[in-house]
FISEBA-752429 format. One record per residue (C-alpha): residue number from 1; x, y, z. Coordinates in Angstrom, 1 decimal, m for minus. Layout:
BEGIN
{num->NUM&X->X&Y->Y&Z->Z}
...
***
This chain:
BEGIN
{num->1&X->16.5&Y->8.3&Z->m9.3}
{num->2&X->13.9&Y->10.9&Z->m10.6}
{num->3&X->10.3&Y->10.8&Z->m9.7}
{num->4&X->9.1&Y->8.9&Z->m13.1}
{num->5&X->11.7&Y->5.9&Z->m12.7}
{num->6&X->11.0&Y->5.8&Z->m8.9}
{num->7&X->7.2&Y->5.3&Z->m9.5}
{num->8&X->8.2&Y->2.8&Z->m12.4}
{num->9&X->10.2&Y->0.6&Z->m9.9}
{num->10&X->7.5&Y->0.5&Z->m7.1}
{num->11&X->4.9&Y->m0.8&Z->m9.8}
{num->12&X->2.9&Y->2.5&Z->m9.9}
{num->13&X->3.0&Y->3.3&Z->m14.1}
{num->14&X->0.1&Y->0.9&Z->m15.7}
{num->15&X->m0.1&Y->4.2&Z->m18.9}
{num->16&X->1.5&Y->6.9&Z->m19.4}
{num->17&X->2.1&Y->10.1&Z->m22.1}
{num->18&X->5.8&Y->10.5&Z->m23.5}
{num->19&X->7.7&Y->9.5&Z->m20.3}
{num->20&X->11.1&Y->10.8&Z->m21.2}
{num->21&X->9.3&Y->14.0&Z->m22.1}
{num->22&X->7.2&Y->13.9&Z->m18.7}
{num->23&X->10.3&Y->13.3&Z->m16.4}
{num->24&X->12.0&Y->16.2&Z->m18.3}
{num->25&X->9.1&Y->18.6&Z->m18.0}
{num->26&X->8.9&Y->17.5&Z->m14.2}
{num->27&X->13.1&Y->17.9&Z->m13.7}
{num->28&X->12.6&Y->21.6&Z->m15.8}
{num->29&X->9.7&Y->23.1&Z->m13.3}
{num->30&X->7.3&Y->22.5&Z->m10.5}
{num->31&X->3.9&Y->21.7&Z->m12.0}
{num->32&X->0.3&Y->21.4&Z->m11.2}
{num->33&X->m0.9&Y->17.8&Z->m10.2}
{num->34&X->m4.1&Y->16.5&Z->m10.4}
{num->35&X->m6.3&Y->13.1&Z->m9.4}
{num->36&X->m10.3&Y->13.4&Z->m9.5}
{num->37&X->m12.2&Y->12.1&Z->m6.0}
{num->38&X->m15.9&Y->11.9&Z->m6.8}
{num->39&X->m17.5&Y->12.6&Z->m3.0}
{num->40&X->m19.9&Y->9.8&Z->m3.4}
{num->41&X->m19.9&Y->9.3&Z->0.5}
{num->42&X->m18.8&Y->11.1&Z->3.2}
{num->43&X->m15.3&Y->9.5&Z->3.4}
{num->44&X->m12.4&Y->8.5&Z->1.1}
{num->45&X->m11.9&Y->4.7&Z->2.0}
{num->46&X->m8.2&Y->2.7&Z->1.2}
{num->47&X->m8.7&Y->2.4&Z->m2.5}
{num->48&X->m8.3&Y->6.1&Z->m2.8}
{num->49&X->m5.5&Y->6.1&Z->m1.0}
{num->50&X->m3.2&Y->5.0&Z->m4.4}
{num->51&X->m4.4&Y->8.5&Z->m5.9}
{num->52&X->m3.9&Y->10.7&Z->m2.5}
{num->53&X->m0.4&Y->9.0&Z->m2.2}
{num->54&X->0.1&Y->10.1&Z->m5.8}
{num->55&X->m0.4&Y->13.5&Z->m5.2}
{num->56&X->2.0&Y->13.4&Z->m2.2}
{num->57&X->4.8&Y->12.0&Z->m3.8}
{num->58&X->4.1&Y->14.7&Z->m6.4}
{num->59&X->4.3&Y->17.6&Z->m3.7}
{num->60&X->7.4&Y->16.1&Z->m1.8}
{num->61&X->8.8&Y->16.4&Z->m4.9}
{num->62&X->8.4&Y->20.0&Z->m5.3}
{num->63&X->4.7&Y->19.7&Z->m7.5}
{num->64&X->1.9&Y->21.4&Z->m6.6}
{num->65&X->m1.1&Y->18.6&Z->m5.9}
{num->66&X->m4.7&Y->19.8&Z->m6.9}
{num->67&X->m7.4&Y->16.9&Z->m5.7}
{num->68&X->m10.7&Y->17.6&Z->m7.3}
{num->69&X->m13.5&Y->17.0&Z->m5.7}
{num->70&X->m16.7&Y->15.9&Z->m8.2}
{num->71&X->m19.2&Y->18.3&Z->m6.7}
{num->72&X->m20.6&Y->17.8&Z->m10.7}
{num->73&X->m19.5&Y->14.6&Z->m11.7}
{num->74&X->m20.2&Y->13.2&Z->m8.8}
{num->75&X->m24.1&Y->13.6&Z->m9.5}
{num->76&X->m23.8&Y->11.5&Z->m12.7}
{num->77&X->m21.3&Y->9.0&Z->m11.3}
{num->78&X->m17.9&Y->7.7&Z->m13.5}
{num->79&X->m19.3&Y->4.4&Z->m15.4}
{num->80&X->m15.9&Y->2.7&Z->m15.0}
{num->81&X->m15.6&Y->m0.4&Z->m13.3}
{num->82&X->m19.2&Y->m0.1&Z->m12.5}
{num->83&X->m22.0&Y->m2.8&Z->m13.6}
{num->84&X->m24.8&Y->m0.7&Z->m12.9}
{num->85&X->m26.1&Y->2.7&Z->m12.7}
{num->86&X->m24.9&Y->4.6&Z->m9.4}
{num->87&X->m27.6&Y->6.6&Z->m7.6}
{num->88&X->m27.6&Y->10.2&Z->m8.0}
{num->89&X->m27.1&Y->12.0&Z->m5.5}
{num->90&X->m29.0&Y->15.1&Z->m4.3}
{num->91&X->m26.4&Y->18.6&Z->m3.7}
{num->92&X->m26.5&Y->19.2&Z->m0.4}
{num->93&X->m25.8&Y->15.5&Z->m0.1}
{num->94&X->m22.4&Y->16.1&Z->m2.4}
{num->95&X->m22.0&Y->19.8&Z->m0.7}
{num->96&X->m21.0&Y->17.3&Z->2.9}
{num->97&X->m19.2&Y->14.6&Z->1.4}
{num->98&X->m16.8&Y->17.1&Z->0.0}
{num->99&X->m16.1&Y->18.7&Z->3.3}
{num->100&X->m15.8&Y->15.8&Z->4.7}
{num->101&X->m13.3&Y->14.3&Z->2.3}
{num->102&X->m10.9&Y->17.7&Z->2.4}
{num->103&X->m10.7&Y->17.0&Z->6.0}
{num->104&X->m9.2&Y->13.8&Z->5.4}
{num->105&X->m6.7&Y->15.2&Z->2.1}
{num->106&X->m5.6&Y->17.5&Z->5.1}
{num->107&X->m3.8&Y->14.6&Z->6.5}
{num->108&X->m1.9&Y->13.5&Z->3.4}
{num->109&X->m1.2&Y->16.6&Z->1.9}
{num->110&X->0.0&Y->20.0&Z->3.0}
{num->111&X->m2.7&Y->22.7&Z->2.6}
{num->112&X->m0.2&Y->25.6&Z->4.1}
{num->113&X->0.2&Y->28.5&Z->2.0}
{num->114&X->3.7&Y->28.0&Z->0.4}
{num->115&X->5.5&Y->27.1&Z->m3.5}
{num->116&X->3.9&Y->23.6&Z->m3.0}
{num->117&X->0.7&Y->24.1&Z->m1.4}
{num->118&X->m1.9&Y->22.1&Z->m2.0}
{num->119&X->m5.2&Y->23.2&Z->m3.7}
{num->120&X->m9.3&Y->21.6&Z->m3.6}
{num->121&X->m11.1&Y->22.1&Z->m6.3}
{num->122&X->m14.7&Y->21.9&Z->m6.9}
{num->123&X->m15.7&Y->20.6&Z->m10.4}
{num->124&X->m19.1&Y->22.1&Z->m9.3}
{num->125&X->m17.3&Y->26.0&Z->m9.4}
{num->126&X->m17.4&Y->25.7&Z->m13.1}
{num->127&X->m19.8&Y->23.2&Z->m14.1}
{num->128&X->m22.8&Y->24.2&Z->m12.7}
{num->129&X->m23.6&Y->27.5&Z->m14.2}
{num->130&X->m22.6&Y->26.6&Z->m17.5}
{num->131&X->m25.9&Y->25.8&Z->m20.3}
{num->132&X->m25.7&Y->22.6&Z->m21.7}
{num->133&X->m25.8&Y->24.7&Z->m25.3}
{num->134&X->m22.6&Y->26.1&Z->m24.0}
{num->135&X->m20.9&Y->22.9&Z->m23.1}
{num->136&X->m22.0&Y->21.1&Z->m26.6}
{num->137&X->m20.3&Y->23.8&Z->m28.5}
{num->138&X->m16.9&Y->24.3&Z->m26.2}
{num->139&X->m16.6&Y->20.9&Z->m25.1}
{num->140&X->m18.9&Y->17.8&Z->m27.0}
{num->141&X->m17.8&Y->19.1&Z->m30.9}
{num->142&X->m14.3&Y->18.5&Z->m30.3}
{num->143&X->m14.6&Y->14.2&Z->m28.8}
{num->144&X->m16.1&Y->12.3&Z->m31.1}
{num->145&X->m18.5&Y->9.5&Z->m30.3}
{num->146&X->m16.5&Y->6.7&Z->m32.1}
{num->147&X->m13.7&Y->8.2&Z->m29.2}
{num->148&X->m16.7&Y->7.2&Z->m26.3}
{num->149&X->m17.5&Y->4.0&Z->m28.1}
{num->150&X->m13.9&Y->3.0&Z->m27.7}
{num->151&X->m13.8&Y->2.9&Z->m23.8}
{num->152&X->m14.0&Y->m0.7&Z->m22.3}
{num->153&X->m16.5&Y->0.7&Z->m19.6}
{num->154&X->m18.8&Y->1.5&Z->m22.3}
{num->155&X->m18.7&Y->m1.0&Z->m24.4}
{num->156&X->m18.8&Y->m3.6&Z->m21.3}
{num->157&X->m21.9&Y->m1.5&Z->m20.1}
{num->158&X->m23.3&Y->m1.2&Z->m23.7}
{num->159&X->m23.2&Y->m5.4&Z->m23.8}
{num->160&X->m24.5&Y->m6.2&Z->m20.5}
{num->161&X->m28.5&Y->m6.6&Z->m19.7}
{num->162&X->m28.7&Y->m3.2&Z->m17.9}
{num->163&X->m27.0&Y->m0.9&Z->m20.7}
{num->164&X->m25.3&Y->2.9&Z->m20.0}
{num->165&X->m27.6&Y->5.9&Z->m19.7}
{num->166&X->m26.7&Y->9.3&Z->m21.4}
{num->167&X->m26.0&Y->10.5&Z->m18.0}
{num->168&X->m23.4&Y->8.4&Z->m17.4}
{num->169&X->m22.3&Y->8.1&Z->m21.4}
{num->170&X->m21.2&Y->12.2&Z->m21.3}
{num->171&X->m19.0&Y->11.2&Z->m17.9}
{num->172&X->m15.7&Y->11.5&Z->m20.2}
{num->173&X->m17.1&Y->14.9&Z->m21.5}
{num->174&X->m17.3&Y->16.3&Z->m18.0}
{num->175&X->m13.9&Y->14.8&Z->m16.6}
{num->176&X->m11.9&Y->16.1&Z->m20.0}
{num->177&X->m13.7&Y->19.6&Z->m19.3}
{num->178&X->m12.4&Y->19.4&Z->m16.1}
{num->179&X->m8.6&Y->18.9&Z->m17.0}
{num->180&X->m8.9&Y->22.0&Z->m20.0}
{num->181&X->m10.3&Y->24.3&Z->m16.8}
{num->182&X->m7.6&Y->23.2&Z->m14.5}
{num->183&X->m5.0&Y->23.6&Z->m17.3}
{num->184&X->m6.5&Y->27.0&Z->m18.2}
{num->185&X->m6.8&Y->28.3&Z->m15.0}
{num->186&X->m4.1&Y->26.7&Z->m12.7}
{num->187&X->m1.5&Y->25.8&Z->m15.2}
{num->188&X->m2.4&Y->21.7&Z->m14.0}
{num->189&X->0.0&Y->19.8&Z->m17.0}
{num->190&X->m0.5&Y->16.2&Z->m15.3}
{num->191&X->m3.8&Y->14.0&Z->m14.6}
{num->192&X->m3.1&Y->10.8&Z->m12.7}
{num->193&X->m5.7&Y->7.5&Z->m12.3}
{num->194&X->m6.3&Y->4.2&Z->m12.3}
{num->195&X->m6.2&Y->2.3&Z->m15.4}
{num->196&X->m9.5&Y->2.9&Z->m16.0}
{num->197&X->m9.4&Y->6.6&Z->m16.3}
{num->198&X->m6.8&Y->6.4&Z->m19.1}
{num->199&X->m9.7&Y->7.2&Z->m21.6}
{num->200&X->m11.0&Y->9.8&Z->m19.8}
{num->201&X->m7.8&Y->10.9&Z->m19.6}
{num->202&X->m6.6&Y->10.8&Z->m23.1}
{num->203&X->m9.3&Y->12.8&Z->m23.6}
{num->204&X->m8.7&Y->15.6&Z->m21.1}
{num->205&X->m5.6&Y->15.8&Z->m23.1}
{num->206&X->m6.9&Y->15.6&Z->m26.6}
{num->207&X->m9.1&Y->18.6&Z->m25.7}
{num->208&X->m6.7&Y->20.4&Z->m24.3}
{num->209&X->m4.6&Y->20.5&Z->m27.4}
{num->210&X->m7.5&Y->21.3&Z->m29.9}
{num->211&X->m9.0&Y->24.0&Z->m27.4}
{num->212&X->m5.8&Y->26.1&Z->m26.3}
{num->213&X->m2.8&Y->24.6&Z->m28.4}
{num->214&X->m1.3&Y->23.2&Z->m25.1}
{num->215&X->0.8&Y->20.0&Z->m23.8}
{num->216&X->m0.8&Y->17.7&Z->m21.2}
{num->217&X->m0.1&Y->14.3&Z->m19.7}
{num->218&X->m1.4&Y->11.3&Z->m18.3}
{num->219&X->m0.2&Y->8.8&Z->m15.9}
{num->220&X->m2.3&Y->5.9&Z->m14.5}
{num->221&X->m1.5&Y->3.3&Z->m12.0}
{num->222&X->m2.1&Y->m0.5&Z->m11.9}
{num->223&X->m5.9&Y->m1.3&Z->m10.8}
{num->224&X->m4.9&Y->m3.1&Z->m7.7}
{num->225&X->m7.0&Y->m6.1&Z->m7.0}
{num->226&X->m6.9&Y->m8.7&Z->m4.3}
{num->227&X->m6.1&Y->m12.6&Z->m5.3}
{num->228&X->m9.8&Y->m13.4&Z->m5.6}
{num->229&X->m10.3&Y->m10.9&Z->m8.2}
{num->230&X->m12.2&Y->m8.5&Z->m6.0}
{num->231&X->m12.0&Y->m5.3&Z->m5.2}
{num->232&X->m9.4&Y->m3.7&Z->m3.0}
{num->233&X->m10.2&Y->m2.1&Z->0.2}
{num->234&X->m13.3&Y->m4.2&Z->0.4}
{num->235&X->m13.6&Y->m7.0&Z->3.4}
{num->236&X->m16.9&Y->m9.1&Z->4.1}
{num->237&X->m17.9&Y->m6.4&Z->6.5}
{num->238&X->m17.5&Y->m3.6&Z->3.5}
{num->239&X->m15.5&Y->m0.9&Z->2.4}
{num->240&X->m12.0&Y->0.1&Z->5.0}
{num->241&X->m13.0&Y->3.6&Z->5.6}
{num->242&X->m10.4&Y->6.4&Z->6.0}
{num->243&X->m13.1&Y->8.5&Z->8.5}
{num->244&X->m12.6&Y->7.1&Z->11.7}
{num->245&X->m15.9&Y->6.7&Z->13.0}
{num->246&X->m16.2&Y->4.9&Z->10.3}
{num->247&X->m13.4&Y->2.4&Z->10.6}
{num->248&X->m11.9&Y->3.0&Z->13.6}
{num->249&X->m8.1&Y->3.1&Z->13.1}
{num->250&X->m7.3&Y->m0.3&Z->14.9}
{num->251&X->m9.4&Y->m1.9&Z->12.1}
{num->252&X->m7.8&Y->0.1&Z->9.7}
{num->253&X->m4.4&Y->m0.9&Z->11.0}
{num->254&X->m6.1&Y->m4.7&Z->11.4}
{num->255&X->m6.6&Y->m4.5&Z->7.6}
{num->256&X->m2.6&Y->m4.1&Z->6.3}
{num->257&X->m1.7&Y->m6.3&Z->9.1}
{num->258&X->m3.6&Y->m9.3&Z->7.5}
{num->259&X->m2.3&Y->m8.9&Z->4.2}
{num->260&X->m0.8&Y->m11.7&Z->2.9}
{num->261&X->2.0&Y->m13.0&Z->2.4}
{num->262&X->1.9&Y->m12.6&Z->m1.4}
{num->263&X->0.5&Y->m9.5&Z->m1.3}
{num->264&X->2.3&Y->m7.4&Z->1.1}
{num->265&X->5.4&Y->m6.9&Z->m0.9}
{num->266&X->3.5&Y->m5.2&Z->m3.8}
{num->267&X->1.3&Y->m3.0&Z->m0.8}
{num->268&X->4.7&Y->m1.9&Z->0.5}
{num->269&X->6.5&Y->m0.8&Z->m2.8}
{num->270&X->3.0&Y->1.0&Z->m3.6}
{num->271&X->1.8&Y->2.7&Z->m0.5}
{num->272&X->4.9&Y->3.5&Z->1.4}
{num->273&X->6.4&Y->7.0&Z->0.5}
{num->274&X->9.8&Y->6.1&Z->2.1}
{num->275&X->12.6&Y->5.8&Z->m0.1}
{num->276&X->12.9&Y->2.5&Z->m2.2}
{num->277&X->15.8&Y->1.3&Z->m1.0}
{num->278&X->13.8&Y->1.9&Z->2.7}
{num->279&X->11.7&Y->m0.2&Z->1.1}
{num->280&X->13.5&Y->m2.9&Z->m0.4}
{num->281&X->15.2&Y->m3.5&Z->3.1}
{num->282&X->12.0&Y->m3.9&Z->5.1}
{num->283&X->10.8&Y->m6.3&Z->2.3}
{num->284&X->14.5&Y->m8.5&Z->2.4}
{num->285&X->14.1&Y->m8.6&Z->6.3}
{num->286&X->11.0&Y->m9.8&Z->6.1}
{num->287&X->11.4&Y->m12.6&Z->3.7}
{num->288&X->14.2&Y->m13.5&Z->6.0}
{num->289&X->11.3&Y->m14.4&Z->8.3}
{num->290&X->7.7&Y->m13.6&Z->7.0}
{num->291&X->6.0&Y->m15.2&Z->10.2}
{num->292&X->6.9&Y->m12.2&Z->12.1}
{num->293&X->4.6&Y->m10.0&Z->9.4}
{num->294&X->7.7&Y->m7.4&Z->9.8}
{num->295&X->6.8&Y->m5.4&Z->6.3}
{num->296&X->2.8&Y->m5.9&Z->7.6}
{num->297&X->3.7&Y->m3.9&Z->10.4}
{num->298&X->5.2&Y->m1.6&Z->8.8}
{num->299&X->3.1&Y->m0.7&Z->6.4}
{num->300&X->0.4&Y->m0.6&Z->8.8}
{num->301&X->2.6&Y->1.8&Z->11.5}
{num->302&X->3.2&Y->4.3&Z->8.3}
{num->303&X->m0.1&Y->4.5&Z->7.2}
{num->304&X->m2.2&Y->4.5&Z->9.8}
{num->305&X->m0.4&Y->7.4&Z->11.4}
{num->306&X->m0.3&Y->9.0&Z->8.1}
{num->307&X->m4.3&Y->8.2&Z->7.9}
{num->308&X->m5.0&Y->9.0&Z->11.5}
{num->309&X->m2.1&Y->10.7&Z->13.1}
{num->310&X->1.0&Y->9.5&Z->15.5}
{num->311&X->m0.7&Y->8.9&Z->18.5}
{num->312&X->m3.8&Y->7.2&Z->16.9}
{num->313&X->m1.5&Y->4.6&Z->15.2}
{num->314&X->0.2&Y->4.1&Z->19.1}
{num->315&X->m3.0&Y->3.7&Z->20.5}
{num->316&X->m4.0&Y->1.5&Z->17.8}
{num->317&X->m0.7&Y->m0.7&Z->18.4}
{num->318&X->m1.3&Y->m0.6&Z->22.0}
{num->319&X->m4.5&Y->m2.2&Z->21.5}
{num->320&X->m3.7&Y->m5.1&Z->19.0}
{num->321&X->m1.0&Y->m5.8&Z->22.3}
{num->322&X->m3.6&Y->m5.7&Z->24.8}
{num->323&X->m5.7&Y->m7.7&Z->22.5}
{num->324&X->m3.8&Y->m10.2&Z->21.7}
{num->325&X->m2.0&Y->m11.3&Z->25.0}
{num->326&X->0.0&Y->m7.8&Z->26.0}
{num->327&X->m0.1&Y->m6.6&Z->29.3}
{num->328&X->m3.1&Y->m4.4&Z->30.0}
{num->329&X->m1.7&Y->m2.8&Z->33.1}
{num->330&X->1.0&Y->m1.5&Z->30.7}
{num->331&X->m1.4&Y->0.4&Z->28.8}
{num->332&X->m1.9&Y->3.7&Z->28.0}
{num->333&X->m5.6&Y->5.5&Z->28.8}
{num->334&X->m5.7&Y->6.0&Z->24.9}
{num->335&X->m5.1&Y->2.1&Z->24.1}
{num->336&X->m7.8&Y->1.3&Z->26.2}
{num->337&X->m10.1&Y->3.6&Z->24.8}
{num->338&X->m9.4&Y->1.9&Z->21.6}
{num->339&X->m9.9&Y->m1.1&Z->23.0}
{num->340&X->m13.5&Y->m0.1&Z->24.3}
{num->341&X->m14.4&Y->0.6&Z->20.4}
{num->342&X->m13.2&Y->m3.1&Z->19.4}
{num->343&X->m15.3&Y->m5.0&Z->22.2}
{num->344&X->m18.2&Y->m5.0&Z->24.2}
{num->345&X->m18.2&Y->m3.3&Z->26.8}
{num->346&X->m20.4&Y->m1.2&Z->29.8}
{num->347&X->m20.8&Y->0.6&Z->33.0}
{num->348&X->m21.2&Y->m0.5&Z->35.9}
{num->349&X->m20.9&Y->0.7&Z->39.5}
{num->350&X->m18.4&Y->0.3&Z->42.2}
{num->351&X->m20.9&Y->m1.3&Z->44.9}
{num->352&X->m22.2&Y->m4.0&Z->42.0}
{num->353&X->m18.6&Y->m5.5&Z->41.6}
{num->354&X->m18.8&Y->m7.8&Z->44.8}
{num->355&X->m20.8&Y->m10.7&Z->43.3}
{num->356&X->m18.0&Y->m11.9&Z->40.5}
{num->357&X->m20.1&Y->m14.4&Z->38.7}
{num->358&X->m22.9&Y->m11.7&Z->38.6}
{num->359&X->m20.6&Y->m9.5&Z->37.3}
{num->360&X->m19.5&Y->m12.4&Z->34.6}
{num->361&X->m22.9&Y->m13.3&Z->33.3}
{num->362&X->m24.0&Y->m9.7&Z->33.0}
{num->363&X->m21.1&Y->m8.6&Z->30.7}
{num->364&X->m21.7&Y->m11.7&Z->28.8}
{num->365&X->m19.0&Y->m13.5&Z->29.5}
{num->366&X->m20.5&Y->m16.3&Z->31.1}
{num->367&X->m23.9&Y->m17.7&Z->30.5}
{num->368&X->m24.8&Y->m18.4&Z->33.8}
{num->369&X->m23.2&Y->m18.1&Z->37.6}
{num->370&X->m22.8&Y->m21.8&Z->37.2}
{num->371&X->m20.9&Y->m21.4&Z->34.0}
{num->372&X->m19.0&Y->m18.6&Z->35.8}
{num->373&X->m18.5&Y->m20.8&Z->38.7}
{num->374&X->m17.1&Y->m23.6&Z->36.4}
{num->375&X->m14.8&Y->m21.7&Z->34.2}
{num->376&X->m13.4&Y->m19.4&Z->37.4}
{num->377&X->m12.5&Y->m23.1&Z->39.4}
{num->378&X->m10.7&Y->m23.7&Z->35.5}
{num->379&X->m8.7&Y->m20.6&Z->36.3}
{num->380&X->m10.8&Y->m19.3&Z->33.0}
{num->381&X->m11.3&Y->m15.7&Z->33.5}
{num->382&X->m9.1&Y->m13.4&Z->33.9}
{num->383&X->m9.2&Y->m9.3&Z->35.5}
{num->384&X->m6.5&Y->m7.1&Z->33.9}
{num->385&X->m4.4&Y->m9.9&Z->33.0}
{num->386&X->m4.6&Y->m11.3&Z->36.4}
{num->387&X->m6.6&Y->m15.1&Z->36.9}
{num->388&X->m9.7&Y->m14.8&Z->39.0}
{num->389&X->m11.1&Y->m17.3&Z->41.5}
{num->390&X->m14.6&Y->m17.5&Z->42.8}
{num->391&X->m13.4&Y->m15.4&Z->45.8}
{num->392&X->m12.1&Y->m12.8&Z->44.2}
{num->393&X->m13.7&Y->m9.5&Z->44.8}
{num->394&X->m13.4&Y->m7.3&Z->41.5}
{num->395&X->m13.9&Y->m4.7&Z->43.3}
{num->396&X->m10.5&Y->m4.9&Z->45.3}
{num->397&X->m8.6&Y->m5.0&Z->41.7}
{num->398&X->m6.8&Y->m1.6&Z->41.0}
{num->399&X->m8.7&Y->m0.1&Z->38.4}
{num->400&X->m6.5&Y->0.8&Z->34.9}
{num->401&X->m6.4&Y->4.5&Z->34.3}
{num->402&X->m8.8&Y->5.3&Z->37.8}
{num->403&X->m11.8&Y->3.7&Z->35.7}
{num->404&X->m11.4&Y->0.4&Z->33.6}
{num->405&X->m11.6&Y->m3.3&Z->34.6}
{num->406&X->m10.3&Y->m5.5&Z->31.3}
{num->407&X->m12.3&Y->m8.8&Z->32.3}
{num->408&X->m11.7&Y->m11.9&Z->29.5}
{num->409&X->m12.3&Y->m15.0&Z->29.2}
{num->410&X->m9.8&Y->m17.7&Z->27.2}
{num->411&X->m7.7&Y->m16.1&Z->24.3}
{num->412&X->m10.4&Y->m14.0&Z->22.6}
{num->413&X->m13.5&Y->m13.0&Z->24.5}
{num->414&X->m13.1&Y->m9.6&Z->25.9}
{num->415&X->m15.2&Y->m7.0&Z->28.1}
{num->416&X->m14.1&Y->m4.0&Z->29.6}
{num->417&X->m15.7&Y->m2.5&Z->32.1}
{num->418&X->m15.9&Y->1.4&Z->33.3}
{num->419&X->m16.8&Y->1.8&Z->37.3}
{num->420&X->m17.9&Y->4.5&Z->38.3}
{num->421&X->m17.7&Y->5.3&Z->42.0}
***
């Protein structure tokens, strides 16, 4: 199966150019690949992931990937699927977030100097020191405005209460300027996007073709959107981040886990790169029996290890175990320390860990000794997965890993402590 029909079959073609004459260009020569990441924070979060994916597929297919990072556009901000005006960020504001994002492509794509390798661009390196008199004439006579007009963004923007600034309107300008430069300079043939980019994209390719007489084509995937209409990759706490101090990669693996039902199968097809029949087996074996949420751990194995590397997604695993009923004594140093990010937790030292309802109320876990008195005669608490009594001295329990005590109370209250001495 080529690379065109096996994008097809996972669900990942929403638009495209000619797609016999794509596949055949892509079956003749490797070509340049490129997706648009506008560095309006410091980290990527899971609904970039579609578009990094993209561009791997792309380069394990022998293509060479180009993410562009908006150092330019990102000060104006892309109006589609936005209600409002974004606020504009300041350079040295962008300059950061577009470090930090290339540290995250690193883990998806291969940087490493080869026929393949991956390149960043900056939309900034040839944006910024070009006049606005310049860009009219080379770039704004050849899009007309009934072309601008057309775009659902705009004219959803254009009927709403709060309107579209200019800023905002010349986005397509900008992002088909961007395609003719990679084009020019890189030999880039292929743009890829959501399905709301297929305007900008059309026009990337229009300009292309009245500027330097050249061939271009589009792709764009489904938007992806969760069954209340929402956005994907948010939850009520906000965005899933791909940085992982700012979702740690237990919550990021958390998030896939919780898919539902319904869901999952189309997550899988979309964001696994393993080969579809791969695929298509995990997804039959877990209809077989979907209470055991095999394709949900699947996809959440793959790509959090992909996201935060091998021993991250163990660790992460290791946690959810330890978490949720696993043996903590069984646990590796790593687990616990993703544990310690998940719940609350503190120090405390060695000569403090005689009095076990003191010990109880101050991590929390009880509200008072006589609570803790209460719930230890219940056979309540438990140290490491062991039950505690009221005459159990925490600090005669073997301490995981020369350091942590895992203290919790029922099914889902959790402290773990660090002792020190």
């Amino acid at each position: 199966m080529d690379l065109i029909a096996d994008l097809d079959a996972r669900g990942l073609i929403h638009d495209s150019t000619d797609r016999e004459f794509l596949s055949s260009r892509l079956d003749e020569r490797s070509i340049g690949v490129y997706v648009g990441f506008d560095p309006t924070a410091d980290s990527l979060h899971v609904g970039h992931l579609m578009g990094q994916l993209g561009l791997r597929r792309f380069q394990l297919a022998g293509h060479k990937p180009f993410p562009l990072a908006g150092g330019a556009t990102g000060m104006i901000g892309d109006p589609s699927g936005k209600s409002e005006e974004r606020n504009l960020l300041t350079r040295d504001e962008l300059q950061h977030n577009v470090a930090s994002i290339k540290r995250q492509l690193e883990r998806i794509l291969d940087f490493e100097p080869g026929p393949y390798q991956a390149t960043l661009v900056d939309n900034a390196d040839w944006t910024a020191g070009t006049s606005m008199l310049d860009f009219l004439r080379d770039v704004g006579k050849h899009i007309t405005v009934n072309q601008m007009m057309a775009k659902e963004s705009v004219k959803n923007r254009l009927a709403s209460e709060v309107g579209i600034s200019y800023t905002e309107f010349s986005y397509m300008l900008l992002q088909a300027n961007d395609f003719r430069q990679l084009y020019a300079d890189h030999g880039v043939e292929l743009q890829m996007g959501g399905s709301d980019q297929w305007g900008n994209i059309t026009a990337g390719i229009d300009l292309i073709r009245k500027t330097a007489g050249g061939v271009a084509h589009g792709l764009t995937w489904p938007l992806l959107l969760k069954s209340d209409g929402t956005k994907f990759g948010k939850t009520a706490d906000g965005a899933v981040w791909l940085d992982p101090d700012k979702t740690s990669p237990y919550q990021f693996r958390q998030f896939w886990l919780q898919a539902s039902d319904d869901a999952i199968v189309d997550y899988l097809l979309r964001f696994s790169t393993r080969p579809l029949d791969e695929v298509r087996a995990t997804i039959a074996e877990h209809e077989e029996a979907p209470h055991q949420r095999i394709a949900q751990r699947s996809l959440a194995r793959e790509l959090t290890g992909l996201v935060h590397g091998a021993d991250a997604a163990a660790a992460a695993d290791e946690a959810a175990d330890v978490l949720f009923g696993g043996d903590p004594t069984a646990a590796s140093e790593a687990a616990l320390l993703a544990v310690e990010r998940e719940v609350p937790s503190s120090a405390l030292s060695a000569d403090r860990l005689d009095d076990v309802a003191e010990v109880l109320v101050e991590t929390g876990l009880a509200k008072s000794k006589g609570d803790a008195r209460r719930t230890l005669e219940g056979n309540g608490f438990r140290c490491n997965g062991a039950t505690l009594s009221a005459d159990s001295d925490l600090a005669d329990a073997p301490r995981l890993h020369g350091r942590f005590l895992l203290l919790q109370r029922g099914k889902k209250s959790h402290h773990l402590l660090t002792v020190s001495g």
